[in-house]
C-alpha positions in Angstrom: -10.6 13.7 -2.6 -10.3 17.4 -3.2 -13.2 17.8 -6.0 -14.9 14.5 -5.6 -14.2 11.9 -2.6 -16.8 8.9 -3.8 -18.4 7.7 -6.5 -21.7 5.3 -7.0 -21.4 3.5 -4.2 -22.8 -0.1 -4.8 -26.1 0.0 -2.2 -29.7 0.5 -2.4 -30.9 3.9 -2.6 -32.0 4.6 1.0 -33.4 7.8 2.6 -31.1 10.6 4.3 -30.9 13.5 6.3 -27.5 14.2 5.0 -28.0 16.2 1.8 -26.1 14.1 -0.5 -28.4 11.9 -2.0 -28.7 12.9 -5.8 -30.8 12.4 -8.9 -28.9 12.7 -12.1 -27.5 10.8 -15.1 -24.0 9.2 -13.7 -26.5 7.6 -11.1 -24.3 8.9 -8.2 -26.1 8.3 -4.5 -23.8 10.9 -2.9 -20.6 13.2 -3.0 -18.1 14.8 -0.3 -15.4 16.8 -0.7 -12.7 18.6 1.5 -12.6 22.2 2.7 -9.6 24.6 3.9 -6.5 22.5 3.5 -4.3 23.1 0.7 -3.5 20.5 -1.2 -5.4 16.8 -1.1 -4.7 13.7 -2.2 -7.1 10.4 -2.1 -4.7 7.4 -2.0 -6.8 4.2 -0.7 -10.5 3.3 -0.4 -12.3 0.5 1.4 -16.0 -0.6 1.7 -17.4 -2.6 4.9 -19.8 -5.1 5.5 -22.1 -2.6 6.4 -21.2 -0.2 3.4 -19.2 2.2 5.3 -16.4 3.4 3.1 -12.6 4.4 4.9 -10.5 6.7 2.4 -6.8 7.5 3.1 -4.5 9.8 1.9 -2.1 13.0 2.3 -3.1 16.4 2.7 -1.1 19.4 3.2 -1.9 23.3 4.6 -3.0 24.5 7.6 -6.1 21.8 7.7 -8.1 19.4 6.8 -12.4 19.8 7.2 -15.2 16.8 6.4 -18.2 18.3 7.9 -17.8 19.0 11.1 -14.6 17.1 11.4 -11.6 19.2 11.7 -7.4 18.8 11.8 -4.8 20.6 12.2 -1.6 19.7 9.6 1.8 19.4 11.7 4.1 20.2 8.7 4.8 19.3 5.3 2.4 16.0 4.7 0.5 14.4 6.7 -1.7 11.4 6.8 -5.6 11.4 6.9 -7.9 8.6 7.1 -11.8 9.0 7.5 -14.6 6.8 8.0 -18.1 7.3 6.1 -21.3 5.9 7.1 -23.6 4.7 3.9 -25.4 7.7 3.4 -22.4 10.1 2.8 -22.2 11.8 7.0 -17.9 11.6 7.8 -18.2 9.0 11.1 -14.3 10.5 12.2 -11.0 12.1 10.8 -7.9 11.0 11.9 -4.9 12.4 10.8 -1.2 11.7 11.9 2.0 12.8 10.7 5.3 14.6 12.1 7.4 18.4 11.1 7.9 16.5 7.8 6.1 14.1 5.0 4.0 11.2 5.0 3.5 9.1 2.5 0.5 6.4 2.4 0.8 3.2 -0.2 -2.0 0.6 0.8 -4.8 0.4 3.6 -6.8 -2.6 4.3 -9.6 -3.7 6.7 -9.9 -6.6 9.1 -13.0 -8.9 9.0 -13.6 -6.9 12.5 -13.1 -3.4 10.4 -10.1 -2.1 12.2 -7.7 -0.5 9.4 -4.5 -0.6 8.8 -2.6 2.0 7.0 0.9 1.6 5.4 3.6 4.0 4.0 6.6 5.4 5.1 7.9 9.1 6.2 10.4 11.8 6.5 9.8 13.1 9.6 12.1 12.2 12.4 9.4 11.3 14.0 5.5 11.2 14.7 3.3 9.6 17.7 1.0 6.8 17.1 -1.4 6.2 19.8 1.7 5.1 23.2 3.9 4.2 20.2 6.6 7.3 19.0 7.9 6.3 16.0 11.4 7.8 15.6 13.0 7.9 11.8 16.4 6.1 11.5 17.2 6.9 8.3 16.6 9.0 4.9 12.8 7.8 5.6 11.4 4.7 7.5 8.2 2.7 6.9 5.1 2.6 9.1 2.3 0.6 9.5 -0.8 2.4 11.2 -4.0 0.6 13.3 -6.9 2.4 13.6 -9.8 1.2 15.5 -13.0 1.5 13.4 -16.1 3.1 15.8 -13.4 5.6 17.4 -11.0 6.3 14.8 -8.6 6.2 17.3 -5.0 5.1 17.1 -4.4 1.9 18.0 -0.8 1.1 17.6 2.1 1.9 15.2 5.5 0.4 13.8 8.0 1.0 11.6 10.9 -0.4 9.3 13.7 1.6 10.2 17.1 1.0 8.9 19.5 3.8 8.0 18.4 4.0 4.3 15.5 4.6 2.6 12.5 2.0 3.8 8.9 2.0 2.2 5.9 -0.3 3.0 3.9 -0.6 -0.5 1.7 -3.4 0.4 -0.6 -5.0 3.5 -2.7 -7.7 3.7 -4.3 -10.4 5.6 -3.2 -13.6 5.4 -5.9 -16.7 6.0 -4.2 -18.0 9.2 -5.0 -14.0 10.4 -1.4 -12.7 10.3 -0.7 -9.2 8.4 1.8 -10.2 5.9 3.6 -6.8 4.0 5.3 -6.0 0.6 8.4 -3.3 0.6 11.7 -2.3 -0.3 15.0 -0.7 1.3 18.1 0.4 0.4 19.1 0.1 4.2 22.6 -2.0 4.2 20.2 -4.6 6.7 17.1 -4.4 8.5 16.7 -6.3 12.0 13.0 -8.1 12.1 12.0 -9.7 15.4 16.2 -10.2 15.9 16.8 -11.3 12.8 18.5 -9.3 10.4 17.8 -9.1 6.5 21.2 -8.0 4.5 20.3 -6.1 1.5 22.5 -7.1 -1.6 22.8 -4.1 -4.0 20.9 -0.4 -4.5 17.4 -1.3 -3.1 15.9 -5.3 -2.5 12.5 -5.7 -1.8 11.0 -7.5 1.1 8.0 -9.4 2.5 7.5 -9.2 6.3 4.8 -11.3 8.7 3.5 -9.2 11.7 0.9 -9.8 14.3 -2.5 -7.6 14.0 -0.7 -6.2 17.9 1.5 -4.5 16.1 4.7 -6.8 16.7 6.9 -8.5 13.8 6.7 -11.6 13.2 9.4 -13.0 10.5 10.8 -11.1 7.1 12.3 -12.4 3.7 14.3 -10.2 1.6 15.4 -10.7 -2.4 17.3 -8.6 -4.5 20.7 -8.1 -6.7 23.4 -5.5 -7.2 21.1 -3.7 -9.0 17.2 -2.4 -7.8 14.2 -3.9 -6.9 11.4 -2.6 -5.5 8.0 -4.7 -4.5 5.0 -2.6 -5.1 1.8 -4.6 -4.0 0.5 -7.8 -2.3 -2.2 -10.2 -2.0 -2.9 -13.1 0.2 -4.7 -16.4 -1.5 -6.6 -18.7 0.4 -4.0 -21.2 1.6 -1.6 -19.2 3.9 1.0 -18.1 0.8 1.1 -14.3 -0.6 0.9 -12.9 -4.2 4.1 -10.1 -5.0 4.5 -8.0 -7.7 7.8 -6.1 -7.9 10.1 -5.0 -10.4 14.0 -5.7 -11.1 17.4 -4.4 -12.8 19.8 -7.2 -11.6 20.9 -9.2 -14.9 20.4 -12.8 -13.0 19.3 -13.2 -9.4 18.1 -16.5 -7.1 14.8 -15.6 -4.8 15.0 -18.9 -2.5 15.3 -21.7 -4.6 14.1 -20.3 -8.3 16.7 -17.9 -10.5 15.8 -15.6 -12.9 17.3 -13.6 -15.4 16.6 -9.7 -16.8 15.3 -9.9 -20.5 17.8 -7.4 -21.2 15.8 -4.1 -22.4 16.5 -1.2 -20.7 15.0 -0.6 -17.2 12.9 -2.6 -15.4 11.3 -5.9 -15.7 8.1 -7.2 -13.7 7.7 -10.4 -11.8 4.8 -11.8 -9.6 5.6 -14.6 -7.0 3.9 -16.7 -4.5 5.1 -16.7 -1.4 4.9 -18.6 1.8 6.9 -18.4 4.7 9.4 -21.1 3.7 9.7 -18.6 0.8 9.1 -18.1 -3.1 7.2 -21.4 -4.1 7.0 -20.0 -8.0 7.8 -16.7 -10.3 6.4 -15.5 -13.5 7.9 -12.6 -15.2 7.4 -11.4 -18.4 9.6 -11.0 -21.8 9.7 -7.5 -23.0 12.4 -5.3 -24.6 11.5 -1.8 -22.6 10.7 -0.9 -19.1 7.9 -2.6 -17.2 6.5 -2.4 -14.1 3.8 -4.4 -12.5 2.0 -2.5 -9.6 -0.9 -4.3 -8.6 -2.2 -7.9 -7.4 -5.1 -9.1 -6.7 -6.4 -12.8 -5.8 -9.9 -14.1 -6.6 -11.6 -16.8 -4.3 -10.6 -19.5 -6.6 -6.6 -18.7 -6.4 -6.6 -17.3 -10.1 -4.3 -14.0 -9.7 -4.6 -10.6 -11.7 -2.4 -8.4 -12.0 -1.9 -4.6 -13.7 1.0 -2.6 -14.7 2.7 -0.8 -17.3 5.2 -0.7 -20.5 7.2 2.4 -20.9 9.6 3.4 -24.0 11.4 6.6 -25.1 10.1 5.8 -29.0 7.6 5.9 -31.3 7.8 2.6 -32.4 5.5 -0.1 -31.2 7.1 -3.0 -28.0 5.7 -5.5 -26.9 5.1 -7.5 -23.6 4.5 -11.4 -23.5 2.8 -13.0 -20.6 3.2 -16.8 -21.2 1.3 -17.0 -25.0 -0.6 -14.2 -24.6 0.9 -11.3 -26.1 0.4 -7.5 -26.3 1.7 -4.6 -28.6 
């Protein structure tokens, strides 16, 4: 957000009354920008059936202004999310947040185009819709609904242990579940009475919920060292895509082991899931930090994913994804 919110929006030229509709040579149909608050940050963006656009993010300051639209912050970050119509005119503002930060990670819409907004914060506590969420730890997980002709607050949870939770990832799965990625360093987390144990500094997690708001089931995978899960991805058969990142020399997730390829840092894994559990994992062999943060799953099941190499030196590494190989 802050200087520029949107850019060439896929759709016909149409005519508007809004002002935004411009000629010039980046082809852009319309831009939108913030006023007053402080600081601004654009985190997610989504496009409806009917080419409205929903943006998420964090803003801090005393607050937040798309057209008419106003909010007031409630202390250190909070969370905004806004609907567009196709011509560039802000449909709502919601914002929510408590006395501390909120942080957002992933947002998706249903086929109905409700939203759903996931992250985690450090405030002890904020209100979503009849739902307080109250912090248990160093900083809890939430999961926000928000109905799409209002933009009002439809319900809220959260993954609260006594550590440090975070919600990276939501999706949908094709049986109409919301299925999530995350990580904790909570000792255990307790989902729909049963609770995950965490194994070392931070495991990662996958959790099924119901679009109410309720949990459903959770999984959790990790070693004595860290692991974090960063993204997710439904295919078309009920299973999940994760990416996530490890330190743990060897470790089992289900019924497949894996071992660290021994560089420093972090290696990067993707994995199918299904509520059983892992069905298969592909990581791949480098000799410096990796991280794989996205996913992504195309019609036909074929599954893309983007990350990163990182190394201290000058000299040129390496990362090898089956026999395809990149310096």
């Amino acid at each position: 957000m802050g200087d520029e919110l949107l850019e060439d929006l896929e759709t016909e030229p149409v005519a508007s009354t809004s002002g935004r509709v411009a000629t010039n040579p980046l082809g852009w149909e319309w831009v939108t920008k913030d006023y007053d608050a402080g600081y601004v940050w654009t985190r997610e963006v989504e496009v409806d059936a009917y080419g409205n656009t929903y943006v998420s993010g964090i803003f801090r300051g005393g607050s937040l202004s798309l057209e008419y639209h106003h909010a007031l912050n409630n202390g250190g970050l909070d969370v905004f999310v806004a609907k567009f119509s196709s011509l560039g005119d802000c449909v709502w503002l919601t914002t929510f947040g408590g006395t501390l930060d909120e942080h957002v990670e992933d947002m998706i819409l249903d086929p109905s185009g409700d939203v759903y907004v996931v992250g985690s914060y450090d405030s002890p506590q904020f209100n979503a819709s009849s739902s307080l969420l109250n912090n248990s730890g160093s900083r809890d997980g939430f999961v926000v609904s928000i109905a799409r002709n209002s933009g009002a607050i439809s319900w809220g949870s959260s993954v609260n242990g006594v550590g440090f939770d975070n919600i990276t990832g939501v999706t949908l799965d094709s049986n109409g579940g919301l299925v999530y990625s995350g990580w904790t360093s909570s000792p255990q987390l307790t989902i729909n009475g049963t609770t995950l144990n965490n194994s070392g500094d931070t495991d990662f997690f996958v959790l099924w919920g119901h679009t109410n708001g309720s949990w459903d089931q959770g999984r959790i995978y990790g070693g004595t060292g860290k692991e974090q899960a960063h993204d997710i991805a439904a295919d078309g058969n009920g299973k999940v895509m994760v990416v996530a990142e490890f330190t743990t020399s060897s470790m089992t997730l289900d019924q497949t082991s894996i071992s660290h390829g021994g560089g420093t840092g972090s290696d990067s894994l993707v994995m199918r899931v299904a509520r059983s559990g892992v069905e298969w994992v592909r990581k791949p062999i480098c000799s410096v930090n990796d991280r794989a943060w996205a996913v992504d799953v195309d019609s036909a099941g074929n599954v893309f994913v983007a990350g990163e190499i990182m190394a201290n030196t000058s000299s040129g590494h390496q990362i090898t994804w089956g026999s395809i190989q990149i310096s």
